[in-house]
C-alpha beads as a LAMMPS data file, in Angstrom:
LAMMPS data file: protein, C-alpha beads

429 atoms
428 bonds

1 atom types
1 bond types

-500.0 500.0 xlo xhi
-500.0 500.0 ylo yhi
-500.0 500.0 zlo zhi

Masses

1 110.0

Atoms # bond

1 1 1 -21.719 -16.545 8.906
2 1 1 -19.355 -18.992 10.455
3 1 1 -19.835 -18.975 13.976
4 1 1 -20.112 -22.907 13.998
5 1 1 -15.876 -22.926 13.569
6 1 1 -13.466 -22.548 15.748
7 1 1 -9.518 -21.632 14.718
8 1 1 -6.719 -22.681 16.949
9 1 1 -5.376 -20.423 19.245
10 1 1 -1.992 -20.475 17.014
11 1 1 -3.979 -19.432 13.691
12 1 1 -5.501 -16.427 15.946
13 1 1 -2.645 -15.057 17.559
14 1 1 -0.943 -15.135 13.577
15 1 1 -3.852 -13.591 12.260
16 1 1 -3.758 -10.980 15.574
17 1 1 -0.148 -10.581 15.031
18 1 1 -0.684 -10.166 10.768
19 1 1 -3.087 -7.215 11.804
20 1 1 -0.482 -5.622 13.666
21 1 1 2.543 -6.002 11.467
22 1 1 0.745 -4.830 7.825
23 1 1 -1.374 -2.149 9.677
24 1 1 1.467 0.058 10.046
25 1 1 1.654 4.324 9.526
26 1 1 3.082 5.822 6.985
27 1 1 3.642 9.604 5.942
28 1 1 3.040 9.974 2.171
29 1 1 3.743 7.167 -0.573
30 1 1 5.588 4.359 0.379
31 1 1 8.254 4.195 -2.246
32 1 1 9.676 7.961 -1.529
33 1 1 9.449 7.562 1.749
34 1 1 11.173 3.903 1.971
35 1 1 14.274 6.069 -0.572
36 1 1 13.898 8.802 2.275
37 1 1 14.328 5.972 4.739
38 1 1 17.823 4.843 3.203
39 1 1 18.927 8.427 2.643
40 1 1 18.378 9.469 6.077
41 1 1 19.728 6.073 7.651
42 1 1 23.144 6.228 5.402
43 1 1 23.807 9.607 6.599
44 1 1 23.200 9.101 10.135
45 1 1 25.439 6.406 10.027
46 1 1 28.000 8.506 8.647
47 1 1 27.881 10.823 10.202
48 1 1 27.866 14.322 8.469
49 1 1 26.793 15.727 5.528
50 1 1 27.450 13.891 2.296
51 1 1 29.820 15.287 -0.539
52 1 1 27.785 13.119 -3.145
53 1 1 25.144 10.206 -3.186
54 1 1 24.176 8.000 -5.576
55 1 1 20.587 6.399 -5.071
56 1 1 20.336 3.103 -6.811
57 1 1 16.583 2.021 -7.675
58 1 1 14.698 -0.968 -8.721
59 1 1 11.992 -0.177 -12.482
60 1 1 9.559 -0.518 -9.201
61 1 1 11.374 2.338 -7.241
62 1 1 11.345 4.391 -10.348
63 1 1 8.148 3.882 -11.515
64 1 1 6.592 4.920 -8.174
65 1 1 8.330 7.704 -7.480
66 1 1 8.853 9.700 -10.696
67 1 1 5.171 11.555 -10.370
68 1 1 3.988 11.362 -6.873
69 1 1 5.065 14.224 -4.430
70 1 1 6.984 13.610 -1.428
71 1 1 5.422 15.145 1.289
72 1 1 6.734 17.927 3.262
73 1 1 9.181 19.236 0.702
74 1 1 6.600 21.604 -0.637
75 1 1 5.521 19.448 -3.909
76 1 1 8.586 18.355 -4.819
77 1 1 8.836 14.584 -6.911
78 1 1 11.247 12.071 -7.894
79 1 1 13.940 9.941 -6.727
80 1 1 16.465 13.475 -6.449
81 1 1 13.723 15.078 -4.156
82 1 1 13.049 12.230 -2.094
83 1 1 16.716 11.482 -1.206
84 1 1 17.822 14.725 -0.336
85 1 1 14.474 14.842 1.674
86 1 1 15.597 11.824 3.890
87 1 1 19.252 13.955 3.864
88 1 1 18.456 17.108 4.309
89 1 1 15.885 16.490 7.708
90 1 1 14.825 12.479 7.628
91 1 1 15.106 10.997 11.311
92 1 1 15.137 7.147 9.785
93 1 1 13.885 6.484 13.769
94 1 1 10.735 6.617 12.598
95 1 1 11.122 4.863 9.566
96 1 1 8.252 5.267 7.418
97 1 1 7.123 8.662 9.130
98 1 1 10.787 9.659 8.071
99 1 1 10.252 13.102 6.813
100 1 1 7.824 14.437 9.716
101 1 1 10.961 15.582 11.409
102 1 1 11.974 18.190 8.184
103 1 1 11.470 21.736 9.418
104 1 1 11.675 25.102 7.074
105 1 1 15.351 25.109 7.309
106 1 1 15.695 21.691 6.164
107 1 1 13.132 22.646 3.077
108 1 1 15.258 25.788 2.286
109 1 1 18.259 23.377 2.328
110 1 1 16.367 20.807 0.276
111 1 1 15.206 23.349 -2.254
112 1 1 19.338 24.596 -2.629
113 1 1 20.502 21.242 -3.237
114 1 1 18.403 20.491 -6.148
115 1 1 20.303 20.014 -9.082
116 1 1 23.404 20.545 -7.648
117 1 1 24.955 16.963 -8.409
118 1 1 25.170 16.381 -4.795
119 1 1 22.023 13.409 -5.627
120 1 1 23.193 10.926 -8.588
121 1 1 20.146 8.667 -9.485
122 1 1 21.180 4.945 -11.051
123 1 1 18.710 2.066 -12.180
124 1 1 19.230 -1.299 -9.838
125 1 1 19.413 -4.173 -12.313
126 1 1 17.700 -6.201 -9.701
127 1 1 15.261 -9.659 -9.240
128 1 1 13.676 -7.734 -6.220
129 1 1 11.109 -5.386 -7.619
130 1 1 11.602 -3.433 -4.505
131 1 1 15.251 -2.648 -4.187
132 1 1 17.135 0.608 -3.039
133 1 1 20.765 0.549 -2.416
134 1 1 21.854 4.463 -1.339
135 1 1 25.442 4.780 -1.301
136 1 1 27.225 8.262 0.210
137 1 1 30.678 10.000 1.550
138 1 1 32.320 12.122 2.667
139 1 1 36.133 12.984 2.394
140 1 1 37.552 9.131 3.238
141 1 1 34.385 7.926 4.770
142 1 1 31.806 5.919 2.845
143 1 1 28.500 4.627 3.645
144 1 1 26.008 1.997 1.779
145 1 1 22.645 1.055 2.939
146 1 1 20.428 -1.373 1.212
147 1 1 16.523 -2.024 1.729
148 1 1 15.106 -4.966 -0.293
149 1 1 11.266 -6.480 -0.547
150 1 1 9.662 -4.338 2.451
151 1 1 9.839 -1.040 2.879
152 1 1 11.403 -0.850 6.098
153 1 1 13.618 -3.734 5.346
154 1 1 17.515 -3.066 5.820
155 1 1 19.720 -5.692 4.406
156 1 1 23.321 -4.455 4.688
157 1 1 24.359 -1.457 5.848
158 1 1 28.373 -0.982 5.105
159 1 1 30.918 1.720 6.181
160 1 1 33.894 1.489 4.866
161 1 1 33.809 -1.337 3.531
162 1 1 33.130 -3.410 6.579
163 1 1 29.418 -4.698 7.267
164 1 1 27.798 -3.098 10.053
165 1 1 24.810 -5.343 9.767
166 1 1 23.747 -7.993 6.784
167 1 1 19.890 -8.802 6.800
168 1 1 19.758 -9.730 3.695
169 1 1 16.851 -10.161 1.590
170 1 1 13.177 -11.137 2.920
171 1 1 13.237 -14.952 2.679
172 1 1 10.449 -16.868 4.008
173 1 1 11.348 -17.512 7.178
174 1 1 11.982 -13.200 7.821
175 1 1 8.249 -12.690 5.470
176 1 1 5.509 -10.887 7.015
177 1 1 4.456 -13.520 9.531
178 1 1 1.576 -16.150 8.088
179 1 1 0.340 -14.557 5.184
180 1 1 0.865 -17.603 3.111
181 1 1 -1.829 -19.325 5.637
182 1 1 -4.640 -16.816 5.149
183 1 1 -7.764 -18.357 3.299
184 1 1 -11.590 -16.673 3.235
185 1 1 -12.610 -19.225 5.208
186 1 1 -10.656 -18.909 8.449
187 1 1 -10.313 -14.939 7.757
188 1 1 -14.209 -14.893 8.380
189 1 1 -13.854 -16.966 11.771
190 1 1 -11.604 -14.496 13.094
191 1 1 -13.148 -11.252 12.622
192 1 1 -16.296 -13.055 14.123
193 1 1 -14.460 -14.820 16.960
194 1 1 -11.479 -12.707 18.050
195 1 1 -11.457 -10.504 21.072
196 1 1 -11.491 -7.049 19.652
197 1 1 -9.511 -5.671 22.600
198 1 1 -6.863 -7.317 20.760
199 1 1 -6.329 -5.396 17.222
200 1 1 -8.960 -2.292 18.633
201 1 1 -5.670 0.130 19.154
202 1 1 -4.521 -0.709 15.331
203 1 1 -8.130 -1.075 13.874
204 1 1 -9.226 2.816 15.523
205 1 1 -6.226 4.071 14.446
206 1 1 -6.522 3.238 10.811
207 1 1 -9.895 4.193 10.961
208 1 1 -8.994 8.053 12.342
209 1 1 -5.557 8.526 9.774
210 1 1 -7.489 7.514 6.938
211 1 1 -10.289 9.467 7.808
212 1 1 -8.525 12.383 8.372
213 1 1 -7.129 12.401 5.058
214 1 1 -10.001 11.355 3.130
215 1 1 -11.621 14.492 4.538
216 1 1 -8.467 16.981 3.792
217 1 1 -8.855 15.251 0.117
218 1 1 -12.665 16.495 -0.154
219 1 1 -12.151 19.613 1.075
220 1 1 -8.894 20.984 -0.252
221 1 1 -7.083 21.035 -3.656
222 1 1 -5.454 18.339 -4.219
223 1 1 -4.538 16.696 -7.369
224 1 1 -7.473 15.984 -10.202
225 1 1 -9.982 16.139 -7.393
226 1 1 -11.330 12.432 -7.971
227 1 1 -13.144 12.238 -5.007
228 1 1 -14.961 15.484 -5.459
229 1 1 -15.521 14.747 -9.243
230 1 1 -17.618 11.948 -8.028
231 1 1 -19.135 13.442 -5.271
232 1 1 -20.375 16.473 -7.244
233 1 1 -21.506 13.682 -10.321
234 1 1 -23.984 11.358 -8.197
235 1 1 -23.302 12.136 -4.689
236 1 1 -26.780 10.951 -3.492
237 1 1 -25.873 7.360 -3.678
238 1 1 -24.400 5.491 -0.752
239 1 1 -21.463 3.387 -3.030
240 1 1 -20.638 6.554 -4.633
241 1 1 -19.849 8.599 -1.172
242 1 1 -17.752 4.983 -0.548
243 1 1 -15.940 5.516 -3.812
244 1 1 -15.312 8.947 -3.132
245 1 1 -14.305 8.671 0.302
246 1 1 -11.683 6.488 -0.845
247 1 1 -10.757 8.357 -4.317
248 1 1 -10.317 12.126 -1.744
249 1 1 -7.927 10.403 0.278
250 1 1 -5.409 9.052 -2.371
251 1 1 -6.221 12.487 -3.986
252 1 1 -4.478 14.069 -1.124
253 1 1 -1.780 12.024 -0.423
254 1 1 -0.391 11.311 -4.049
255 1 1 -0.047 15.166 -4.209
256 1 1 1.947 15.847 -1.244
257 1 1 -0.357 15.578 2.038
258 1 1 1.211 15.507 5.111
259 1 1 -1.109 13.785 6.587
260 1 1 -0.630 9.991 7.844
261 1 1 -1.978 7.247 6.360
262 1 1 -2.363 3.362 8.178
263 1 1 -1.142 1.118 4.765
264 1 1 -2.470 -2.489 4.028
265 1 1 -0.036 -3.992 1.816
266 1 1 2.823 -1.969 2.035
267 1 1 0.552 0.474 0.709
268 1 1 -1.766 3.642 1.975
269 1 1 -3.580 4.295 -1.357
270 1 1 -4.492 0.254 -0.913
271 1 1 -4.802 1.063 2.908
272 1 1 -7.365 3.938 2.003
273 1 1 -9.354 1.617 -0.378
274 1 1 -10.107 -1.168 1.825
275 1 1 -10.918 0.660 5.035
276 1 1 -12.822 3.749 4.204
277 1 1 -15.948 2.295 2.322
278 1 1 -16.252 -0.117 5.012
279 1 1 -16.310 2.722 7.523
280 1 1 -18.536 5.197 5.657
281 1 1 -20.489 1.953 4.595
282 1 1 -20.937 1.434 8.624
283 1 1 -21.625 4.363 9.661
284 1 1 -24.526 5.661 7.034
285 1 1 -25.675 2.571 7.628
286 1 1 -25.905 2.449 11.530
287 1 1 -23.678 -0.388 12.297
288 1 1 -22.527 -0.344 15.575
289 1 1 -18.551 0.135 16.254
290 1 1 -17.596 -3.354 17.109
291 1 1 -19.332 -4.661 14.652
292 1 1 -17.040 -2.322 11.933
293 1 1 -14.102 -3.388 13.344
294 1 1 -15.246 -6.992 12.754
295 1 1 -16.005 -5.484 9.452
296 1 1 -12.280 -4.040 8.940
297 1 1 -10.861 -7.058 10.032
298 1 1 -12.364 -9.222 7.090
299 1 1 -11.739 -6.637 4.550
300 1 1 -8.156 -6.007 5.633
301 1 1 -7.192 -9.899 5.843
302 1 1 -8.877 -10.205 2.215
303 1 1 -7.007 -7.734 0.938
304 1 1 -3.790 -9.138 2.558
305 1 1 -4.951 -13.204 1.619
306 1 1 -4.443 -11.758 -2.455
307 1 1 -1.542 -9.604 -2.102
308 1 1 0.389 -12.309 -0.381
309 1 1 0.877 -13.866 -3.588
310 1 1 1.289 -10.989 -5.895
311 1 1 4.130 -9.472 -3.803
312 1 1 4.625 -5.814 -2.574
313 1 1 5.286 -4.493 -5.940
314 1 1 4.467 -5.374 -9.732
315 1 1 2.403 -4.272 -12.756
316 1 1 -0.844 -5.413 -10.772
317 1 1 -2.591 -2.709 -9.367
318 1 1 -3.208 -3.286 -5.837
319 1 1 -6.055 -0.999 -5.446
320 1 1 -7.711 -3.813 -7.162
321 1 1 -7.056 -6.278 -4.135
322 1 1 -8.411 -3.317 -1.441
323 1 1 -11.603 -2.782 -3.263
324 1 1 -12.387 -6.836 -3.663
325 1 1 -11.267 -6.609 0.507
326 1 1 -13.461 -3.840 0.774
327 1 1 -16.597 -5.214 -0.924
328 1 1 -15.883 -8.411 1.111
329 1 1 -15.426 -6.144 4.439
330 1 1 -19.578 -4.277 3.481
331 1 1 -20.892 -8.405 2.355
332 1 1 -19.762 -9.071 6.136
333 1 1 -21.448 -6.859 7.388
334 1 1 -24.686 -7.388 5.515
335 1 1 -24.696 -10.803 7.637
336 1 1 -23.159 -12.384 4.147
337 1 1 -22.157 -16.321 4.052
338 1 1 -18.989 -17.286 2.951
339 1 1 -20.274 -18.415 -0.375
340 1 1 -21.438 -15.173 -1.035
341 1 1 -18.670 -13.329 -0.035
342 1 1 -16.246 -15.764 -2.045
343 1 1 -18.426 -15.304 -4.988
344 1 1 -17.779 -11.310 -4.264
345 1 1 -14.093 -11.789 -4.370
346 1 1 -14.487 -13.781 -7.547
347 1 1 -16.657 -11.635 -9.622
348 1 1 -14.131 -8.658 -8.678
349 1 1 -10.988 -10.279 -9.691
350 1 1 -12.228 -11.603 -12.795
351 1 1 -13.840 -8.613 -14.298
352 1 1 -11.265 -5.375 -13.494
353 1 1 -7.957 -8.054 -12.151
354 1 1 -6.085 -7.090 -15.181
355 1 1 -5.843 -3.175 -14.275
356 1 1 -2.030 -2.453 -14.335
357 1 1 0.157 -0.060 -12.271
358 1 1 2.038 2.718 -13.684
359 1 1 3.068 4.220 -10.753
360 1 1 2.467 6.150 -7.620
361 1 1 0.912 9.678 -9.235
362 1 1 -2.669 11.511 -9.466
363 1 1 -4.665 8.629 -11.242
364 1 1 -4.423 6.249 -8.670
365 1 1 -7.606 8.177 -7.159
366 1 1 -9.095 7.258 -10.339
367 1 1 -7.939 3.875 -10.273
368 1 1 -9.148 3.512 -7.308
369 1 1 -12.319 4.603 -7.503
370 1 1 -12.900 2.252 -10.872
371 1 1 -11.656 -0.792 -8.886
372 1 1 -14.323 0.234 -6.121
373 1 1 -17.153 0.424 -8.620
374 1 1 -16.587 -3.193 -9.719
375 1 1 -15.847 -4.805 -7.012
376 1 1 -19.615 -3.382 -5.554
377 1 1 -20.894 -4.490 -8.453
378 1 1 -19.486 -8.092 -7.789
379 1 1 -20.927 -8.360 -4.620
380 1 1 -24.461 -6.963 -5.863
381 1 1 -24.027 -10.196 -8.211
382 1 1 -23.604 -12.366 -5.721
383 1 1 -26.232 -11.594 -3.858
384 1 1 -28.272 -12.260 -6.581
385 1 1 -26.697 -15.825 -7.329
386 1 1 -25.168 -14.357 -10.623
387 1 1 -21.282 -14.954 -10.707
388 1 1 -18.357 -15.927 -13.126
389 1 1 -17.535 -19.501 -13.247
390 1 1 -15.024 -22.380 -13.359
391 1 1 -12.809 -22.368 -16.529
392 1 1 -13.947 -18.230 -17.491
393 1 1 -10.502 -16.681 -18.371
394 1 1 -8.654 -16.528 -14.455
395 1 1 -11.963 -17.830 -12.471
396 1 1 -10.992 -20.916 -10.493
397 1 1 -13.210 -24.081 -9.264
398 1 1 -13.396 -21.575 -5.861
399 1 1 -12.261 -18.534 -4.322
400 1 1 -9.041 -19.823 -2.972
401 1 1 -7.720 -21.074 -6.724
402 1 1 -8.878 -17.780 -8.343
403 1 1 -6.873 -15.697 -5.685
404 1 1 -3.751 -18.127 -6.690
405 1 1 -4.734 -17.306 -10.517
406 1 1 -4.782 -13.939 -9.851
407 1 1 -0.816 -14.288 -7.497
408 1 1 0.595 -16.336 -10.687
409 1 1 -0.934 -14.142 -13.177
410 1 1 0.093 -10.755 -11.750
411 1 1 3.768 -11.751 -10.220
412 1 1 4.740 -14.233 -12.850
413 1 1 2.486 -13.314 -16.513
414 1 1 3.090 -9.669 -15.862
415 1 1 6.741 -9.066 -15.409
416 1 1 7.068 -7.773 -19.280
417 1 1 4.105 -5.967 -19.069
418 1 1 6.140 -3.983 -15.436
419 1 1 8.881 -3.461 -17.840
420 1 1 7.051 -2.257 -20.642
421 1 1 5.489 0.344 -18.639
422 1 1 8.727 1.559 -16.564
423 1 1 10.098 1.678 -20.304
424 1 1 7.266 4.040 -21.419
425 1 1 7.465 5.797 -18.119
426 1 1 11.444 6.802 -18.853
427 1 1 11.272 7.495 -22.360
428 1 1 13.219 4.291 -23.371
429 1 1 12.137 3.078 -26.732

Bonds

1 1 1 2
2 1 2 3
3 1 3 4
4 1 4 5
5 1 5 6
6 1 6 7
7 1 7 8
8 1 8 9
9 1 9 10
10 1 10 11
11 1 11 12
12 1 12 13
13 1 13 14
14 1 14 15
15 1 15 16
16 1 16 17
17 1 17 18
18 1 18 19
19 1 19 20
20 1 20 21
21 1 21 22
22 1 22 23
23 1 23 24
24 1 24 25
25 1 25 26
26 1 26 27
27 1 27 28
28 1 28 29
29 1 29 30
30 1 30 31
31 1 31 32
32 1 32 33
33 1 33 34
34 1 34 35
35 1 35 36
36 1 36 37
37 1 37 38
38 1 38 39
39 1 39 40
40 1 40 41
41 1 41 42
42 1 42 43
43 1 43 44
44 1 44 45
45 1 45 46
46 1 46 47
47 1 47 48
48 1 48 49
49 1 49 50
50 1 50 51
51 1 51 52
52 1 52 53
53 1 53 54
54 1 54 55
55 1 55 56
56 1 56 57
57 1 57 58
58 1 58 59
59 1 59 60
60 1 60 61
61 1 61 62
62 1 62 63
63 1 63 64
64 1 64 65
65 1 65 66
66 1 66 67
67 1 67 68
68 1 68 69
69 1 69 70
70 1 70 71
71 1 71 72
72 1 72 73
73 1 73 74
74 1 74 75
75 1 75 76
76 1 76 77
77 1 77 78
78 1 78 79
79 1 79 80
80 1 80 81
81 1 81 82
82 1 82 83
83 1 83 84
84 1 84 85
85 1 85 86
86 1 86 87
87 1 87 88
88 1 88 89
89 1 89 90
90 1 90 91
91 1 91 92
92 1 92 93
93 1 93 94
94 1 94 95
95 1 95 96
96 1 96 97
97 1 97 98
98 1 98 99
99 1 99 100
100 1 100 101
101 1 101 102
102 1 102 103
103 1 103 104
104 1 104 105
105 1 105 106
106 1 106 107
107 1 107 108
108 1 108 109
109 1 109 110
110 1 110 111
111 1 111 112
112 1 112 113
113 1 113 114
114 1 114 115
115 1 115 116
116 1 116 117
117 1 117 118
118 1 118 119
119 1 119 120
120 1 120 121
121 1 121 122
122 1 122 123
123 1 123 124
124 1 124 125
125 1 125 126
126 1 126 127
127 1 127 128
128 1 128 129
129 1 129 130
130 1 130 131
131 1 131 132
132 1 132 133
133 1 133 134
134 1 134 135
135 1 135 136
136 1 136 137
137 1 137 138
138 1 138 139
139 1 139 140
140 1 140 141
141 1 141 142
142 1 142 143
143 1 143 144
144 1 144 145
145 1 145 146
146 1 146 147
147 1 147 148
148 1 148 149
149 1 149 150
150 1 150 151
151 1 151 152
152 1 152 153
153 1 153 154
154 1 154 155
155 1 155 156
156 1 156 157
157 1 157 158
158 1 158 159
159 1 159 160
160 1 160 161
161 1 161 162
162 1 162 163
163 1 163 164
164 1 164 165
165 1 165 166
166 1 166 167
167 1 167 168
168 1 168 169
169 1 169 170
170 1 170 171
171 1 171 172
172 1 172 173
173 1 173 174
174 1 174 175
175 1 175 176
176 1 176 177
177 1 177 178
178 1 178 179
179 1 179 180
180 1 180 181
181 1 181 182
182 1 182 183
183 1 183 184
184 1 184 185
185 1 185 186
186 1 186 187
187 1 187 188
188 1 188 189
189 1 189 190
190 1 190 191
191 1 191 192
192 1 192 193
193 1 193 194
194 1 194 195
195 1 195 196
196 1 196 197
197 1 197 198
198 1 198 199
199 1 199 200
200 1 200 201
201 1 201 202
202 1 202 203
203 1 203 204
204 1 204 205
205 1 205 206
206 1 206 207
207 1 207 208
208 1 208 209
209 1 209 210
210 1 210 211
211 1 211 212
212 1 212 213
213 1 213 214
214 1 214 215
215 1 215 216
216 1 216 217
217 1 217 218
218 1 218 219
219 1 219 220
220 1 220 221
221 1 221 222
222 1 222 223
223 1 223 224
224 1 224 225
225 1 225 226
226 1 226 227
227 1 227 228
228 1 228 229
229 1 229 230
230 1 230 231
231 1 231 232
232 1 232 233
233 1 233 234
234 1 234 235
235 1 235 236
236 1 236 237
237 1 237 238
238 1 238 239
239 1 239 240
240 1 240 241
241 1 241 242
242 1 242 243
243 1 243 244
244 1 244 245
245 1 245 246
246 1 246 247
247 1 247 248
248 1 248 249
249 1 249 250
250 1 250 251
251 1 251 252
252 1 252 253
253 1 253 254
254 1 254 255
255 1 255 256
256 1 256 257
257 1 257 258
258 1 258 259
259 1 259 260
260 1 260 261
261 1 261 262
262 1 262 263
263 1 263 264
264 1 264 265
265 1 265 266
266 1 266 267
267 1 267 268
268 1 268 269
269 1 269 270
270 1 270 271
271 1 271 272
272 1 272 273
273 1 273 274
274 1 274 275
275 1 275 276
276 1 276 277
277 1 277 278
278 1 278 279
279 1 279 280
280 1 280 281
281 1 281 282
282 1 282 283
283 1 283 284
284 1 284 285
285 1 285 286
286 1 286 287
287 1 287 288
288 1 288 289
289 1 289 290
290 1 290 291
291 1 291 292
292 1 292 293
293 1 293 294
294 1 294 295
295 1 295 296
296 1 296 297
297 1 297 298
298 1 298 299
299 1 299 300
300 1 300 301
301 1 301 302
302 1 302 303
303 1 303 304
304 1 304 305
305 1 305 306
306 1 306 307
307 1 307 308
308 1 308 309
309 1 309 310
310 1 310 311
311 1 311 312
312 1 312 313
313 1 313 314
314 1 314 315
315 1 315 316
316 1 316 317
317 1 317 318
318 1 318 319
319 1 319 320
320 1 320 321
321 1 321 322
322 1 322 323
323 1 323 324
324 1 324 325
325 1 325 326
326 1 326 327
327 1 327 328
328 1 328 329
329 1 329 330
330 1 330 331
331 1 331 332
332 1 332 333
333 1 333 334
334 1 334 335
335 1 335 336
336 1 336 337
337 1 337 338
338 1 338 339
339 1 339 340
340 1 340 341
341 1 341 342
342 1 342 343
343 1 343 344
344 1 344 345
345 1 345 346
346 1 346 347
347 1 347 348
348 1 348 349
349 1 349 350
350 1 350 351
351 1 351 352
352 1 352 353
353 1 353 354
354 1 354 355
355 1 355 356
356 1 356 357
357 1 357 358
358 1 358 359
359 1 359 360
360 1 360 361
361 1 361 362
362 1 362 363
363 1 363 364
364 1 364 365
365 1 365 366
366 1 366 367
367 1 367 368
368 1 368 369
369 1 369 370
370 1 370 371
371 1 371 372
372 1 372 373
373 1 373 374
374 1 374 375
375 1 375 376
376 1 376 377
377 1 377 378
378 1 378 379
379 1 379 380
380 1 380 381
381 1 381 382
382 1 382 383
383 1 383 384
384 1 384 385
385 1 385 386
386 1 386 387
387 1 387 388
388 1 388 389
389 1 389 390
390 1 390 391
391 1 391 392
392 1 392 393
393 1 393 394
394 1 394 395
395 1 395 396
396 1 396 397
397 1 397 398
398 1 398 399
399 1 399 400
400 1 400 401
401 1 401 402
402 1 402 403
403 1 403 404
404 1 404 405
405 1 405 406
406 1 406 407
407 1 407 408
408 1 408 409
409 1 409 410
410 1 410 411
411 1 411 412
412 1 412 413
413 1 413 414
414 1 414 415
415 1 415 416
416 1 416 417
417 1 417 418
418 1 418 419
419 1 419 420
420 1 420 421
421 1 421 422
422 1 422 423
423 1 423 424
424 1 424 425
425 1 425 426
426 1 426 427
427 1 427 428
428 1 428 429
């Protein structure tokens, strides 16, 4: 515990602030639903319905949303489903929660226009891994909207050929504010010192979405029933139920749950990961409620601290970076010192930190719950004293320069391995 520091009242309100930006809501997997997002701005701002579209996507785009289902469509997938969705009903008001305005009619219409040409899909030669120009008209009228590195992010939105705004891309002075000053140490003096009153609202809210849905994923039929799988294999074990509680949720929402998720990362399935085991790790455990929040607010900010320098999208998986937040998150909460927990983050990255992403589908519960496993193990090592060490493969002198290894590796050292898998994803030899 660090109780002895003290962070400036600048470094809390960022940190306060960083909780409140990242923790956001979000209706089904990000990627769809940021496509869904352009579709349904672009046609607002024309106007009508379009004659055509064309839906121009980043190998990042593509890769996670060719197998996950876009919720409320009735299990439809792909880039074609997804941009009609955001046509056909989206209310881009509500930007990531896009497509809980579509109504029956709007599915009928949905369903009508599938493979009618109306949707042209195109691949975005692009630097930005996420990237999503949609471009419509109608008659004389023409619309283009662009959203580059966040989700929500509209760069240039044209009619006509006249800008009606230019945002551009996310440069550092528009980036999600003071990620790039996060480090374990300071993280930990937050969650211990800051006024809970001040990130309670976002905190309870992520913990009664991703609850929700993590409950609808263990008791319906959704996907390859990860969660369940695990629950029904060794369900007397407390990291198991934390797996699984995890693993139901992504089961759900990869497979078309309508239910909302609160995202870490850009992200629900990493959203899910990080803040469920700490919950159902607080709660079997008797942990009183401020004391998970505290909890919540470690794991979240770990999981953050690492995907600042990976980025929002690559052939890292990110579930990898929830879990190792996660596991940090439970350490906390076993009354943990930072060496400990640092050792935790460590041991996770360098045993399962080369576990790629091929996109937003079922096996992401599995992924998931894999990433999970070792990342408990890792902090059962600590505890112990065992851990990886200086100069082992990726394993820096401390946790700070093993969480840059891991940024360079996965953003820089992995960019043919991304294309390699979008390649084998599309059938391109």
């Amino acid at each position: 515990m660090l109780n002895t520091m003290t962070l400036s009242q600048e470094k809390m309100t960022i940190y306060t602030d960083i909780l409140h930006q990242e923790l956001q809501t979000a209706m089904g997997c990000t990627e769809p639903i940021a496509l869904a997002y352009a579709a349904a701005y672009a046609k607002k701002v024309l106007g009508r319905m379009p004659t055509h579209c064309v839906a121009r996507c980043s190998g990042n785009i593509i890769k996670n949303v060719k197998a996950v289902t876009v919720p409320a469509t009735g299990g439809l997938k792909g880039i074609e489903a997804a941009t009609l969705a955001g046509i056909c009903g989206g209310d881009p008001d509500k930007k990531l929660e896009v497509l809980t305005t579509l109504t029956d009619a709007d599915r009928e219409q949905l369903r009508s226009l599938m493979g009618s040409g109306l949707v042209e899909t195109a691949r975005l030669e692009s630097e930005h891994p996420l990237h999503i120009i949609v471009e419509m008209r109608e008659g004389s009228d023409s619309v283009s909207v662009e959203i580059v590195d966040a989700h929500t992010n509209i760069a240039d939105v044209i009619r006509n050929g006249e800008y009606l705004h230019r945002g551009g891309a996310v440069t550092a002075d528009k980036a999600h504010v003071g990620l790039e000053i996060l480090d374990l140490a300071d993280i930990l003096c937050y969650a211990e010192t800051v006024d809970l009153d001040r990130v309670r609202s976002v905190l309870e809210h992520q913990i009664s979405c991703n609850t929700a849905i993590s409950d609808e994923g263990m008791t319906g039929k959704w996907g390859a029933a990860v969660g369940k799988t695990l629950m029904e294999l060794d369900g007397g074990r407390l990291t198991t139920r934390m797996r699984a509680a995890a693993a139901a949720g992504s089961d759900a929402r990869m497979n078309g749950c309508a239910l909302p998720v609160v995202i870490n990362s850009g992200s629900g399935n990493q959203g899910m990961t990080v803040s469920l085991p700490v919950v159902v790790y607080a709660r079997e455990t008797g942990i009183d409620r401020d004391k998970m929040l505290r909890g919540l607010c470690v794991a979240n900010l770990v999981a953050l601290h690492q995907k600042a320098g990976i980025g929002a999208l690559s052939a890292f998986c990110g579930a990898v970076c929830a879990a190792t937040g996660a596991a940090a998150g439970i350490a906390w909460l076993d009354g943990c010192p930072y060496e400990v927990i640092g050792q935790t983050i460590t041991n996770s990255l360098a045993a399962i930190g080369g576990m790629v992403c091929d996109g937003a589908k079922s096996s992401c519960a599995g992924k998931i719950a894999c990433a999970l496993e070792c990342a408990f193990m890792g902090y059962e090592m600590a505890k112990k004293g065992f851990g990886y060490l200086d100069g082992e493969g990726i394993v820096g002198p401390d946790v700070e320069v093993t969480v840059a290894n891991v940024g360079r590796m996965a953003k820089e050292g992995m960019r043919s391995t991304d294309t390699e898998i979008l390649k084998i994803m599309i059938g391109e030899k």
